[in-house]
py3Dmol code that shows the C-alpha trace and the ligand (Angstrom):
import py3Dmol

protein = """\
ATOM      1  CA  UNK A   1      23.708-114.887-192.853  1.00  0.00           C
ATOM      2  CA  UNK A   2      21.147-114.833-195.497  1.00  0.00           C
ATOM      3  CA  UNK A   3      17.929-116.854-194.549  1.00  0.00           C
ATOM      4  CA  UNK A   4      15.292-117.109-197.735  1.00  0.00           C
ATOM      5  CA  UNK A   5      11.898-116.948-196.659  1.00  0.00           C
ATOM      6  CA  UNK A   6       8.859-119.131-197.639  1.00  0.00           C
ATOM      7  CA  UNK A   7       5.359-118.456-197.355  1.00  0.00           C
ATOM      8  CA  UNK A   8       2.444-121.118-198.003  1.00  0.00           C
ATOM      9  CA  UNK A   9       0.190-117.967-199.327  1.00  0.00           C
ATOM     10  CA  UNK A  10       0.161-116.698-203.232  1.00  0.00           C
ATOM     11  CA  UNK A  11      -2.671-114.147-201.678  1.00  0.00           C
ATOM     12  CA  UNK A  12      -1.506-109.851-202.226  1.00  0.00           C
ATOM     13  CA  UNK A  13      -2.819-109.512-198.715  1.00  0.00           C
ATOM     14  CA  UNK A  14      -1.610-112.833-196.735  1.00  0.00           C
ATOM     15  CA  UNK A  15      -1.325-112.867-193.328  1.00  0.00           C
ATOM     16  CA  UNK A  16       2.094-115.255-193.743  1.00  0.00           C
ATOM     17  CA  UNK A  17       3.324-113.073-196.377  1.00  0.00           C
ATOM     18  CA  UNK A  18       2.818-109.754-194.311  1.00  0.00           C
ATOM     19  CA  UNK A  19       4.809-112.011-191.465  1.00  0.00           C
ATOM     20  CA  UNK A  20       7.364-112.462-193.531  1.00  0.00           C
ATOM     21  CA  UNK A  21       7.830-109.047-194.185  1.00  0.00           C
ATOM     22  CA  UNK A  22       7.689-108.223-190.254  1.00  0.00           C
ATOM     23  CA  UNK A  23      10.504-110.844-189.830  1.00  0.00           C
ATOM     24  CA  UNK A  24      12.805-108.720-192.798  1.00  0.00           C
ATOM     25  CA  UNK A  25      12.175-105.578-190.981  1.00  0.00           C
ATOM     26  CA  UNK A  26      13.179-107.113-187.346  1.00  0.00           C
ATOM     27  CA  UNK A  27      15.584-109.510-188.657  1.00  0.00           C
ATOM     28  CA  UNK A  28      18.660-109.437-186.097  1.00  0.00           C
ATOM     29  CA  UNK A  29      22.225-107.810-187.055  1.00  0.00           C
ATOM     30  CA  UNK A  30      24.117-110.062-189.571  1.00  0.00           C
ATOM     31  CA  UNK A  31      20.753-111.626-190.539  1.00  0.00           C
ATOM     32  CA  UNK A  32      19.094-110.852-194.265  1.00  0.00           C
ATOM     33  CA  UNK A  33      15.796-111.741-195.130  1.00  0.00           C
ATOM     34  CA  UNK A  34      15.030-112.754-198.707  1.00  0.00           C
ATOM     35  CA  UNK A  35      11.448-113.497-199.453  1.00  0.00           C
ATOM     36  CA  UNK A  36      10.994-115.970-202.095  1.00  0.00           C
ATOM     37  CA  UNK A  37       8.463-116.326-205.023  1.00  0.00           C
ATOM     38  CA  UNK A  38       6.338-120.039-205.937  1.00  0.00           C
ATOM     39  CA  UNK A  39       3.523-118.389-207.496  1.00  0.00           C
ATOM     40  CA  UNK A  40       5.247-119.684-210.852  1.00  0.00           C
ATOM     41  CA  UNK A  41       5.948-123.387-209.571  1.00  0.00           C
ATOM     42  CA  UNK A  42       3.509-125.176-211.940  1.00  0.00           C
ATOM     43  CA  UNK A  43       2.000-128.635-210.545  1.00  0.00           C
ATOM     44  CA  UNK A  44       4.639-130.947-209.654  1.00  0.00           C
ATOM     45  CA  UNK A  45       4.369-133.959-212.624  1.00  0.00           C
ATOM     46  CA  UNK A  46       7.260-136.296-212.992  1.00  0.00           C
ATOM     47  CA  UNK A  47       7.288-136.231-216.517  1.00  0.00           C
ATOM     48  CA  UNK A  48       8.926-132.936-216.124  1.00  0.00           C
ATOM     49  CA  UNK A  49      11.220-133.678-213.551  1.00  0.00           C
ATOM     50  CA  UNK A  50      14.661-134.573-213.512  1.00  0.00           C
ATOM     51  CA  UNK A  51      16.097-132.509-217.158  1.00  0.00           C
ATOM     52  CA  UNK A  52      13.071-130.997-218.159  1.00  0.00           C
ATOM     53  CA  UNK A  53      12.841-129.135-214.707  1.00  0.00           C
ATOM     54  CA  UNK A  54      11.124-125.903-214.988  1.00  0.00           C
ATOM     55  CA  UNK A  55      12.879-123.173-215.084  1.00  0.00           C
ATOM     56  CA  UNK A  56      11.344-121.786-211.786  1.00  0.00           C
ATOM     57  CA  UNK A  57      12.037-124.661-210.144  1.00  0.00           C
ATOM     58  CA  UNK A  58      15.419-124.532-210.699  1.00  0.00           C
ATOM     59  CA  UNK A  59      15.636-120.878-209.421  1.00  0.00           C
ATOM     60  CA  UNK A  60      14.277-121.879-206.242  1.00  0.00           C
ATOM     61  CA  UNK A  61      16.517-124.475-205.443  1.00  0.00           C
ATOM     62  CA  UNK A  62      19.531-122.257-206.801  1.00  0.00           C
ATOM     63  CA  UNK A  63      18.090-120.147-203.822  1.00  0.00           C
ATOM     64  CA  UNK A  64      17.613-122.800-201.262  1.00  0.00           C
ATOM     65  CA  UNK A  65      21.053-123.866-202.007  1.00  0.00           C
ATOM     66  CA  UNK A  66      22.448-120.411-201.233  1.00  0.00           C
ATOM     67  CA  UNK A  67      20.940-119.759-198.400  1.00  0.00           C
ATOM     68  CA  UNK A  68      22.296-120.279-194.730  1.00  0.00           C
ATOM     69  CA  UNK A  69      19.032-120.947-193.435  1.00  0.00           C
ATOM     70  CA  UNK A  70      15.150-120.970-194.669  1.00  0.00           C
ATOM     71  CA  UNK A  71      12.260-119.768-192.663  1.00  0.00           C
ATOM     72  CA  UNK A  72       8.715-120.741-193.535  1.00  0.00           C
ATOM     73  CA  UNK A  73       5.490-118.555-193.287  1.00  0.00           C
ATOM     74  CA  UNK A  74       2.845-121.430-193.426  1.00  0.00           C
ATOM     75  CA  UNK A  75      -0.994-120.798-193.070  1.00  0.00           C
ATOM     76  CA  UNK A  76      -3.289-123.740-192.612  1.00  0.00           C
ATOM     77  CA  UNK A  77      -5.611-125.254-194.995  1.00  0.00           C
ATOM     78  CA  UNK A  78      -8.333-128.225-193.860  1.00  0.00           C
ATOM     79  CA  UNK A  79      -5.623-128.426-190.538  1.00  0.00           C
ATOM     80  CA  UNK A  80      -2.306-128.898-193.194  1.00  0.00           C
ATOM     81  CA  UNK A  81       0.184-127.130-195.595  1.00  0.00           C
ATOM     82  CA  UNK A  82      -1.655-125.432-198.788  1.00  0.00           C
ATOM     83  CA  UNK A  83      -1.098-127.220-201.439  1.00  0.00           C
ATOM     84  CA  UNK A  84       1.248-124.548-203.258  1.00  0.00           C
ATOM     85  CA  UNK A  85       3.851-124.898-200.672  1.00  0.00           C
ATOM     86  CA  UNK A  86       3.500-128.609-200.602  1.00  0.00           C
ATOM     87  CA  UNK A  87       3.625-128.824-204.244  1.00  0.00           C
ATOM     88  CA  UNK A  88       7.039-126.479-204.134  1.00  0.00           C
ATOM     89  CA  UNK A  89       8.583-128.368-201.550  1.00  0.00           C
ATOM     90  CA  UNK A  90       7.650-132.061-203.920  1.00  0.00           C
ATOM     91  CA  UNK A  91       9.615-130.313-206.759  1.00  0.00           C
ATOM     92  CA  UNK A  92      12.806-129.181-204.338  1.00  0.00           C
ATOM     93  CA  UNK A  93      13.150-132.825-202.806  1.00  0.00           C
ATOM     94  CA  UNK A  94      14.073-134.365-205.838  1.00  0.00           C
ATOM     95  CA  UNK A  95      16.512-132.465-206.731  1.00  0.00           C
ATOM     96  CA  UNK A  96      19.662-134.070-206.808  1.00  0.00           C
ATOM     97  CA  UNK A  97      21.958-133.429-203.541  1.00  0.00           C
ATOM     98  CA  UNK A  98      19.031-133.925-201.169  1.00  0.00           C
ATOM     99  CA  UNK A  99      19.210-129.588-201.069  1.00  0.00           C
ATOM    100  CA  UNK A 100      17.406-129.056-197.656  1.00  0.00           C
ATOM    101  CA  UNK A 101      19.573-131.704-195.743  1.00  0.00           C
ATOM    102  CA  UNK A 102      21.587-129.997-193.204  1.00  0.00           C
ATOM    103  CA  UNK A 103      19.713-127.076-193.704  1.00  0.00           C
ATOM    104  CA  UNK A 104      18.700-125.308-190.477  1.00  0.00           C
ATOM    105  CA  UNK A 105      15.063-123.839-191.012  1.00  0.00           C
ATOM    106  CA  UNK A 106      12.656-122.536-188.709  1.00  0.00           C
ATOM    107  CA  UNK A 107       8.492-121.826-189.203  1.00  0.00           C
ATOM    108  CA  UNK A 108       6.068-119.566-188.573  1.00  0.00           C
ATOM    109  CA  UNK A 109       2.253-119.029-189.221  1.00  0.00           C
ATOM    110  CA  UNK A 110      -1.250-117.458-189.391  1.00  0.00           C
ATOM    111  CA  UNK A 111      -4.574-118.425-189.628  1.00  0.00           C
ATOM    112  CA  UNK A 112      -7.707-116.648-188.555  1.00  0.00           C
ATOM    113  CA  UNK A 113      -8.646-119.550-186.592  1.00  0.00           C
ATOM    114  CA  UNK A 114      -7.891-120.144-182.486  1.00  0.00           C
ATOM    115  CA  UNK A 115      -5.250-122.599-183.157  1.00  0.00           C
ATOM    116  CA  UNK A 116      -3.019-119.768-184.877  1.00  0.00           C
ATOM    117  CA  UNK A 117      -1.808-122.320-187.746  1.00  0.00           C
ATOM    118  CA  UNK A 118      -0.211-124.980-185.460  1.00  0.00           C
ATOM    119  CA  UNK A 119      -1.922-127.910-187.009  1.00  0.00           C
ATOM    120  CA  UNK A 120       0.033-127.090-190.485  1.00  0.00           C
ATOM    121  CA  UNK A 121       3.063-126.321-188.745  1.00  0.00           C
ATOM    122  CA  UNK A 122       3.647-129.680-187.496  1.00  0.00           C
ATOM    123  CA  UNK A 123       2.765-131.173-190.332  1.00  0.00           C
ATOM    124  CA  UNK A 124       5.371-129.066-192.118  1.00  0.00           C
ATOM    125  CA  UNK A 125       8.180-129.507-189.375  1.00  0.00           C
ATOM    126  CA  UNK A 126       7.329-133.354-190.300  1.00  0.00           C
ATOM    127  CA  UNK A 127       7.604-133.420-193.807  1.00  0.00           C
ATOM    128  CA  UNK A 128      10.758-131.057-193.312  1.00  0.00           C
ATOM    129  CA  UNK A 129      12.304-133.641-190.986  1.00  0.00           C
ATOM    130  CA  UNK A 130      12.044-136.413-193.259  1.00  0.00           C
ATOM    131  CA  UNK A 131      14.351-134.552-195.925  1.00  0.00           C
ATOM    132  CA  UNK A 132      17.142-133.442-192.750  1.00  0.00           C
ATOM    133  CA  UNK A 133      16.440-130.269-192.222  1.00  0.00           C
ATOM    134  CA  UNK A 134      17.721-129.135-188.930  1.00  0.00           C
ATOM    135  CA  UNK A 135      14.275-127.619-187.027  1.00  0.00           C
ATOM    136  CA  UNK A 136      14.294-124.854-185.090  1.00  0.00           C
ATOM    137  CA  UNK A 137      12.723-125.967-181.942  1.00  0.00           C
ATOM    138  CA  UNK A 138      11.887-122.977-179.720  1.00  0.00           C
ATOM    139  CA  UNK A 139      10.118-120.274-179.815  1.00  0.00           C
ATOM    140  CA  UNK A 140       7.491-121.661-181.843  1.00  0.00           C
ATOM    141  CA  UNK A 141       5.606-118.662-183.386  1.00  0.00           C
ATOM    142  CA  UNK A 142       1.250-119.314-184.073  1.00  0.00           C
ATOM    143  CA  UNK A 143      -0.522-116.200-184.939  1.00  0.00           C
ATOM    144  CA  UNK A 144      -4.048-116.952-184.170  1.00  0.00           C
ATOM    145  CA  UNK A 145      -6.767-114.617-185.340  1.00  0.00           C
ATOM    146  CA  UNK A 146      -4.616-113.160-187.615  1.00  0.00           C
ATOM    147  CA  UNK A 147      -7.010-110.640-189.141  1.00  0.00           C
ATOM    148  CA  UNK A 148      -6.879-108.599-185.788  1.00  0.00           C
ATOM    149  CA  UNK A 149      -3.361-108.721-185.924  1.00  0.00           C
ATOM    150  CA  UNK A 150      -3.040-107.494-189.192  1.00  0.00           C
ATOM    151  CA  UNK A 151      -3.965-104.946-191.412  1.00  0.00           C
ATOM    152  CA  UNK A 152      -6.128-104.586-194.636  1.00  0.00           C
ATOM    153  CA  UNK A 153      -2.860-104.996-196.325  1.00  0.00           C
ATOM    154  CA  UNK A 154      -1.745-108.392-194.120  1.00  0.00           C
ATOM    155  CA  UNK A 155       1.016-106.266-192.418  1.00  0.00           C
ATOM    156  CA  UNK A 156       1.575-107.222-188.583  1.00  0.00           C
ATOM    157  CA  UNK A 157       0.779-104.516-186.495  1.00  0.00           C
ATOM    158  CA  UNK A 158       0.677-106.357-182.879  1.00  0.00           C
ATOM    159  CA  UNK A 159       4.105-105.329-180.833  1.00  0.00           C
ATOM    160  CA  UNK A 160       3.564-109.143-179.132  1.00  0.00           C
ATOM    161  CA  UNK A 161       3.937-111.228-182.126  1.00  0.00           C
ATOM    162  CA  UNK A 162       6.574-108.658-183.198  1.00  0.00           C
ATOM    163  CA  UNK A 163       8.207-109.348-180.912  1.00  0.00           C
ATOM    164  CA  UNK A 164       8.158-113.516-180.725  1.00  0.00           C
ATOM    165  CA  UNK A 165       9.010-113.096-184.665  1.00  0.00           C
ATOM    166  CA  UNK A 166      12.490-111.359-183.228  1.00  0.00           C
ATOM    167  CA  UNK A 167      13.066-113.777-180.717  1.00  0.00           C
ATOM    168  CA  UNK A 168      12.398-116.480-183.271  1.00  0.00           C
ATOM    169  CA  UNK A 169      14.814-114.788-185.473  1.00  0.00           C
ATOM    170  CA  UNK A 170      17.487-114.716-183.264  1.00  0.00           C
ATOM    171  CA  UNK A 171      17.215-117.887-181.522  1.00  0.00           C
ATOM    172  CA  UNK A 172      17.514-119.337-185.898  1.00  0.00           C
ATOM    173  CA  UNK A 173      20.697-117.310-186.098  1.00  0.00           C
ATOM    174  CA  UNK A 174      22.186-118.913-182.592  1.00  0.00           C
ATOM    175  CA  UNK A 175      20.988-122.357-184.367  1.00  0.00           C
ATOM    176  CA  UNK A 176      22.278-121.917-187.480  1.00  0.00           C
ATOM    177  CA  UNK A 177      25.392-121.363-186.073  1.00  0.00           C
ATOM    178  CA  UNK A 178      25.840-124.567-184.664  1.00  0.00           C
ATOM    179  CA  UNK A 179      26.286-125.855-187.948  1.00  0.00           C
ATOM    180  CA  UNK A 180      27.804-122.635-190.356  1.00  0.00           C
TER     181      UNK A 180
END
"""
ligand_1 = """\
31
FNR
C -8.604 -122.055 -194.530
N -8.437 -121.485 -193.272
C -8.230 -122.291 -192.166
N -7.862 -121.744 -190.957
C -7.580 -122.556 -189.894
O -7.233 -122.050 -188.834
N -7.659 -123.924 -190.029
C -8.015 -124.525 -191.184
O -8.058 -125.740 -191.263
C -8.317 -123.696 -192.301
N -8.653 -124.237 -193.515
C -8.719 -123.458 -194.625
C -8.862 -124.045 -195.896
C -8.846 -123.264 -197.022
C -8.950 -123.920 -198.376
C -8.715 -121.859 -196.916
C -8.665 -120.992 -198.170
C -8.616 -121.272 -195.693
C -8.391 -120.021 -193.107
C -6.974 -119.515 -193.302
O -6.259 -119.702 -192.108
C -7.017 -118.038 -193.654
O -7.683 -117.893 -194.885
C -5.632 -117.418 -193.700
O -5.798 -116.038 -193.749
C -4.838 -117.883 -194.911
O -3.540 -117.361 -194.864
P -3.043 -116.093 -195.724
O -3.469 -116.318 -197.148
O -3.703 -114.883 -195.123
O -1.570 -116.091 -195.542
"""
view = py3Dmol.view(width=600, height=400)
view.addModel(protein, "pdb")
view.setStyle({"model": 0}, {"cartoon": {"style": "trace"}})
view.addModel(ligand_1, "xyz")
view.setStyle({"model": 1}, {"stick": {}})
view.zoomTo()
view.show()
């Protein structure tokens, strides 16, 4: 199954985006990893939209479209989603055939904070709901204090979280399967 991978973070050194590249080295058997790019997703404005869509948009729904199942590497900003992957999601919802309906997705984050990102995450599991994606429930995956989980580089180096990240993994391949 191929799963494409979001992360709320444009930042070289993100925490989310070194999580995301912990989940494509522990992905399961059968499972590929594909980590998108939004940095190029200008500003969502309606002008734009519907046959003027820009051209990165576009790609990134191609790729939402193709995939089996879409994970999400969130950190938290002011207790919600950054805008970037707020703004990226506003673009993908309105394109035509409602593209992450039916789509099973789970989510993950980091934040340096105590509350390991949680905050965002439900806000993101509730705007996700409201365009049918199928949540992942369980095992719900909140790095707190990422920075000592980390490296310099944002690359997870605690065998704990490693490890929930693969039990996350597998438990979205079992759930995807429900509906393949
Ligand atoms: C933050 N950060 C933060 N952390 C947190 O736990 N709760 C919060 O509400 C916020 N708010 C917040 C707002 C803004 C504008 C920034 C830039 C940061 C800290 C944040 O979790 C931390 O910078 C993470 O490292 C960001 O994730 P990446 O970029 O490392 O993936």
């Amino acid at each position: 199954m191929k799963v494409l991978a979001i992360a709320g973070s444009l930042r070289e050194q993100s925490f989310n985006r070194g999580l995301i590249r912990a989940a494509q080295a522990l992905a399961p058997a059968g499972m590929e990893i594909i980590a998108a790019d939004i940095s190029d997703i200008p500003l969502y404005n309606g002008d734009d939209d519907g046959d003027n869509r820009p051209a990165p948009v576009t790609a990134l729904a191609e790729q939402v479209k193709a995939a089996d199942a879409l994970l999400f590497a969130t950190p938290e900003y002011n207790y919600s989603i950054p805008g970037v992957l707020k703004n990226a999601i506003d673009w993908l919802s309105r394109v035509p055939g409602g593209i992450f309906a039916g789509k099973p997705a789970a989510i993950m984050g980091a934040s340096m904070g105590g509350m390991g990102s949680s905050r965002s995450q439900y806000h993101l599991r509730q705007i996700l709901v409201g365009l049918d994606a199928y949540l992942l429930k369980k095992p719900e995956v909140f790095v707190s204090s990422a920075h000592e989980k980390c490296d310099e580089q944002g690359n997870l180096t605690d065998d704990k979280t490693q490890s929930l990240i693969a039990d996350q993994l597998v438990a979205l391949q079992a759930w995807s399967a429900h509906f393949s």
